[in-house]
C-alpha positions as CSV (number, residue, x, y, z in Angstrom):
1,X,-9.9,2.3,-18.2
2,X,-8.2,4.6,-20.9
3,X,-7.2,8.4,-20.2
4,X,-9.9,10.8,-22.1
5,X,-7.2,13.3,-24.1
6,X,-8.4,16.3,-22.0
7,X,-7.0,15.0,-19.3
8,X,-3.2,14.2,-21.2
9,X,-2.4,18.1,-20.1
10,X,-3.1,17.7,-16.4
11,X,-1.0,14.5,-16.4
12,X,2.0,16.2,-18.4
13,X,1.9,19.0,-16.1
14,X,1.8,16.9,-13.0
15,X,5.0,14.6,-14.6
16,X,6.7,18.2,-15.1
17,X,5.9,19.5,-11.9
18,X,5.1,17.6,-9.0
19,X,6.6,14.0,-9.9
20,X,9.8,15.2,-11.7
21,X,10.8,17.4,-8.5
22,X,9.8,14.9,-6.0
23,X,12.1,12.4,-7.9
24,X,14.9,15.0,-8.1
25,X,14.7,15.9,-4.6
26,X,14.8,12.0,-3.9
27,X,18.1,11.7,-5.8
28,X,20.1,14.3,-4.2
29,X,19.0,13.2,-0.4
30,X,20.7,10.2,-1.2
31,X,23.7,11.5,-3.1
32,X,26.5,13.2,-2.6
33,X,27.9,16.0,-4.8
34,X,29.8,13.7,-6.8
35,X,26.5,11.8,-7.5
36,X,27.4,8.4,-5.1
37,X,24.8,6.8,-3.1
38,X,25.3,8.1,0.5
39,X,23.1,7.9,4.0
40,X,25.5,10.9,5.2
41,X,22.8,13.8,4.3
42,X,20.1,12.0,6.5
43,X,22.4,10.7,9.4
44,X,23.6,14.0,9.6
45,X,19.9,16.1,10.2
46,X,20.8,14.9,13.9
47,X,22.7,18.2,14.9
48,X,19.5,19.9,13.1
49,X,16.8,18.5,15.7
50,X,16.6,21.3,17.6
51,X,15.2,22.7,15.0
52,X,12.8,20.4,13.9
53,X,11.4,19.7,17.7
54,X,10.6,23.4,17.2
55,X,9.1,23.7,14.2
56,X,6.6,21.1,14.4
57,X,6.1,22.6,18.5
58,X,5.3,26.3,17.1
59,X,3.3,25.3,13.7
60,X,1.2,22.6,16.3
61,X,0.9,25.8,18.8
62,X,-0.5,28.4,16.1
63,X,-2.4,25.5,14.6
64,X,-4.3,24.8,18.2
65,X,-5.0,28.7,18.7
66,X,-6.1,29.0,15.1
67,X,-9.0,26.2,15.5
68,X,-10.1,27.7,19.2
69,X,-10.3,30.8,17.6
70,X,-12.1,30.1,14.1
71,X,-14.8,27.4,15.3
72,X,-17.0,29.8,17.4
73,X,-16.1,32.3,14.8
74,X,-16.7,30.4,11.8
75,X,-20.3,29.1,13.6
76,X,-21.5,32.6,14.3
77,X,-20.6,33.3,10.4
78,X,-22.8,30.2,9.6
79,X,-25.8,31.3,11.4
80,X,-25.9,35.2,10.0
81,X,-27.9,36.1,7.1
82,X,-26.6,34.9,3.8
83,X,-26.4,38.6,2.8
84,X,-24.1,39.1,5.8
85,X,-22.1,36.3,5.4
86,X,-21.0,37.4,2.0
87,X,-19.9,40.7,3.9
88,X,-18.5,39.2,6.4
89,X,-16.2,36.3,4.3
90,X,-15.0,39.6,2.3
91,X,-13.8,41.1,5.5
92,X,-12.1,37.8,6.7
93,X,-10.1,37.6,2.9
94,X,-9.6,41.0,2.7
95,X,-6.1,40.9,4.3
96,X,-5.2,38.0,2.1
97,X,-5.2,40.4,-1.0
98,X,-2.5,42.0,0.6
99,X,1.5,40.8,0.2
100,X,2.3,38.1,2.5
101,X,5.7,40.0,2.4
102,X,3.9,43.1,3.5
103,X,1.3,41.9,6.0
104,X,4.7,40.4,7.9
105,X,6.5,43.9,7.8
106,X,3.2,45.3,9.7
107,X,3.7,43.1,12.2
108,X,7.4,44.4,12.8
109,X,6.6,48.2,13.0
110,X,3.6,46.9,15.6
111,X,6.0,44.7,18.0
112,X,9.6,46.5,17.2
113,X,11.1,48.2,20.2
114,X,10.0,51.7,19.5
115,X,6.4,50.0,17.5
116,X,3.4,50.9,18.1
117,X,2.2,48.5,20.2
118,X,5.3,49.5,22.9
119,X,4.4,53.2,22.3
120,X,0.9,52.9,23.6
121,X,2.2,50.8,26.8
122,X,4.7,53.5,27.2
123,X,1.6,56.5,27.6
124,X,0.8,54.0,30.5
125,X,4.2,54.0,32.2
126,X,5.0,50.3,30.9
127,X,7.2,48.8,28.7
128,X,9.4,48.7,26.0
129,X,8.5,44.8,26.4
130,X,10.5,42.6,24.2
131,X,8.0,40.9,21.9
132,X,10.2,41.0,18.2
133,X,12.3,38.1,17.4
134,X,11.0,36.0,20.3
135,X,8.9,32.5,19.7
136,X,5.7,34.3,20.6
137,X,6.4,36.6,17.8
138,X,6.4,33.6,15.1
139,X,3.2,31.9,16.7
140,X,1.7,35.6,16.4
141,X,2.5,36.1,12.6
142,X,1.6,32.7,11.7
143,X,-1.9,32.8,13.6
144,X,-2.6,35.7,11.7
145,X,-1.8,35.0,8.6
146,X,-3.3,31.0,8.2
147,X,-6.3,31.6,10.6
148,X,-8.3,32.3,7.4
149,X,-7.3,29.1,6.7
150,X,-8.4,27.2,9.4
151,X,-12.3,29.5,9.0
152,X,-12.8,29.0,5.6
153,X,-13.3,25.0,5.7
154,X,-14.8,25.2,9.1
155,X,-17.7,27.6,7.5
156,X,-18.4,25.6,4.6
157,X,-18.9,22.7,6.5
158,X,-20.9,24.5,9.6
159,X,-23.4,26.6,6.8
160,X,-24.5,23.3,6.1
161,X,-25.5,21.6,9.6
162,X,-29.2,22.8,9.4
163,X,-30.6,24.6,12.9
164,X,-33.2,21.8,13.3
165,X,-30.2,19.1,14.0
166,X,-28.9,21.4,16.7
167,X,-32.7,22.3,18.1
168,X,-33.4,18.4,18.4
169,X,-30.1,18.4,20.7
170,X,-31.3,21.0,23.3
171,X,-34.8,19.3,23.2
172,X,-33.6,15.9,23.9
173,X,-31.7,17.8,27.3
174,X,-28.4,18.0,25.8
175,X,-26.4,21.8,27.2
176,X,-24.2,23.7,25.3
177,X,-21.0,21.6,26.0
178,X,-23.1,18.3,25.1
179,X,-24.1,20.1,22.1
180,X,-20.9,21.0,20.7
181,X,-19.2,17.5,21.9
182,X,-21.7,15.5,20.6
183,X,-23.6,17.1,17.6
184,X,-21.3,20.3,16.3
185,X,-17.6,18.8,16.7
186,X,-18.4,15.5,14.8
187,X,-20.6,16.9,12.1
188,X,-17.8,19.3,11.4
189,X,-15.4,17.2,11.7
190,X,-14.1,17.1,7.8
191,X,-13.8,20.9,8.5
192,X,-11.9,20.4,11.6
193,X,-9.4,17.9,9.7
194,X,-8.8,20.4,6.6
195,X,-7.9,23.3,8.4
196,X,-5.9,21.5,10.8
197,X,-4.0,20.3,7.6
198,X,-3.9,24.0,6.2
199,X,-2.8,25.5,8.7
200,X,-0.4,23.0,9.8
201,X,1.1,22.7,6.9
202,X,2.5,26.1,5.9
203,X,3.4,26.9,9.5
204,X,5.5,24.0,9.9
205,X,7.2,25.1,6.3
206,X,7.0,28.8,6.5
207,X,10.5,30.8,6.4
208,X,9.9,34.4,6.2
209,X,7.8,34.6,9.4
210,X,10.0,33.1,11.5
211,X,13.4,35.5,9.8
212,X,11.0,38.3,10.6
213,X,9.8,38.0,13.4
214,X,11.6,36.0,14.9
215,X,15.2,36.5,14.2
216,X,18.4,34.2,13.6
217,X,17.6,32.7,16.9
218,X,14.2,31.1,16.0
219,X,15.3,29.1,12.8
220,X,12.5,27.0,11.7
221,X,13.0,23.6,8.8
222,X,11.7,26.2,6.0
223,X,15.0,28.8,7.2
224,X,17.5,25.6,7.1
225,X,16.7,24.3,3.5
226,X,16.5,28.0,2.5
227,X,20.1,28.3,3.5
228,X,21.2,24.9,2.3
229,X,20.1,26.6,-1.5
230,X,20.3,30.3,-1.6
231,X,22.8,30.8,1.7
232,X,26.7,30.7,1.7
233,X,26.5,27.0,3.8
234,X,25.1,26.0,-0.2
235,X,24.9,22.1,0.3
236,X,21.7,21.0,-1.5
237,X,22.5,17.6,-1.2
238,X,21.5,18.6,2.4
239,X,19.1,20.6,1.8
240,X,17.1,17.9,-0.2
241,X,17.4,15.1,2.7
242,X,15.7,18.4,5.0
243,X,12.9,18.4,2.1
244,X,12.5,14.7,2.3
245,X,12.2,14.4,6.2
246,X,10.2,17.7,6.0
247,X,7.5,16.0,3.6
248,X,7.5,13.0,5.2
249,X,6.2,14.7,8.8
250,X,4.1,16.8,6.5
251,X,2.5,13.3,5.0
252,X,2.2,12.0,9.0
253,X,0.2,14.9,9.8
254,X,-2.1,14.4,6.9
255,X,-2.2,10.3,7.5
256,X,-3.3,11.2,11.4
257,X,-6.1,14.0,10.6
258,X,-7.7,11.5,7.9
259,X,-7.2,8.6,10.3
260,X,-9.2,11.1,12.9
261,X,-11.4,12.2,10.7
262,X,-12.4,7.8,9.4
263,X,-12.9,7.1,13.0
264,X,-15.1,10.0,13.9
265,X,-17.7,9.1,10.5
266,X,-17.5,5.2,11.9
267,X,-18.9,6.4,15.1
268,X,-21.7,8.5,13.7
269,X,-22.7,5.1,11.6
């Protein structure tokens, strides 16, 4: 089948932009500055696992508390008025209009030593607690700023399970944990998979969260390649092979909520 011309600027602009990197970041993993084939920058992400072991922990973390708490939030949105759901999704995006940049700062004046947060413990006699630049810290700014993520594809898929389906549950005798087992999770099951995915994703990637609010000791795979190109350690031959591995865990995750999500629409057939 031949390409219609409209589509010859998306396909240019894909070349440019998403195959041309990919192919660049490709060449350098397996190079070395002086441009020789080389294993070196891959045998050498050893010393870096660490790192990687805590990535993927702490994105998998903020990804699990991000679907516990969206799915009974993004089912009571589905059920409201239409009227109110407009309000409602408008509230839930209205902190996405703001800087990421920014909305990460507020969370340092709340948790610092002398924040907010501490101040109000101390009217009670308690505290300073240390909650800056501590793992919990990351999880917290990254729940925060993705759990729109994880609602947003959940609610699309939940306004459309109709009342009736979940009505014919409860009259055939199933409770509320046979409901949601049986009837909610697998109908919104392509929801569950996308917002695992989006959420996932950018936590597992994210830099500025962890630097935060989490300091030099929480280094995540986003701070490493950021300091392999823009840090005085500049070795992007290095950098790239952290890319590569990073995209490659990035593609498992993707591979294993799809594979979830096949086997859950075979057993509804």
């Amino acid at each position: 089948m031949k390409s219609k011309p409209c589509a010859y600027p998306y396909l240019v602009w894909m070349v440019i932009f998403i195959a041309a990197p990919l192919l660049m970041v490709l060449y350098f993993a397996f190079t070395d500055k002086a441009g020789n084939f080389t294993l070196a920058n891959l045998s050498g992400l050893g010393q870096y696992s660490a790192v990687f072991v805590r990535s993927i922990l702490l994105a998998a973390i903020a990804t699990v508390i991000c679907l516990v708490l969206a799915y009974p939030l993004s089912y009571m949105l589905s059920r409201l008025h239409a009227s109110k759901q407009r309000i409602m999704l408008m509230l839930i995006m209205l902190p996405m209009w703001m800087n990421f940049l920014l909305r990460t700062y507020a969370w340092m004046t709340l948790l610092e030593k002398n924040g907010l947060i501490n101040r109000f413990f101390g009217l009670f006699g308690l505290g300073p607690f240390q909650m800056i630049n501590t793992q919990g810290a990351v999880v917290l700014g990254m729940v925060y700023n993705y759990l729109p993520y994880m609602i947003l594809p959940l609610y699309t898929i939940m306004v459309k399970i109709d009342n009736s389906v979940i009505e014919a549950a409860q009259d055939l005798g199933a409770g509320l944990i046979g409901t949601v087992t049986k009837v909610l999770i697998p109908l919104s099951m392509p929801g569950i998979t996308t917002g695992i995915t989006m959420v996932f994703v950018p936590s597992i990637s994210t830099f500025i969260i962890s630097r935060m609010l989490g300091g030099g000791s929480n280094l995540l795979i986003g701070d490493l390649i950021e300091l392999q190109f823009l840090g005085n350690s500049y070795n992007y031959n290095l950098g790239s092979a952290m890319s590569l591995v990073l995209m490659v865990i990035v593609l498992l995750c993707m591979s294993l909520t799809n594979q979830l999500d096949s086997e859950e629409k075979e057993g509804m057939l």
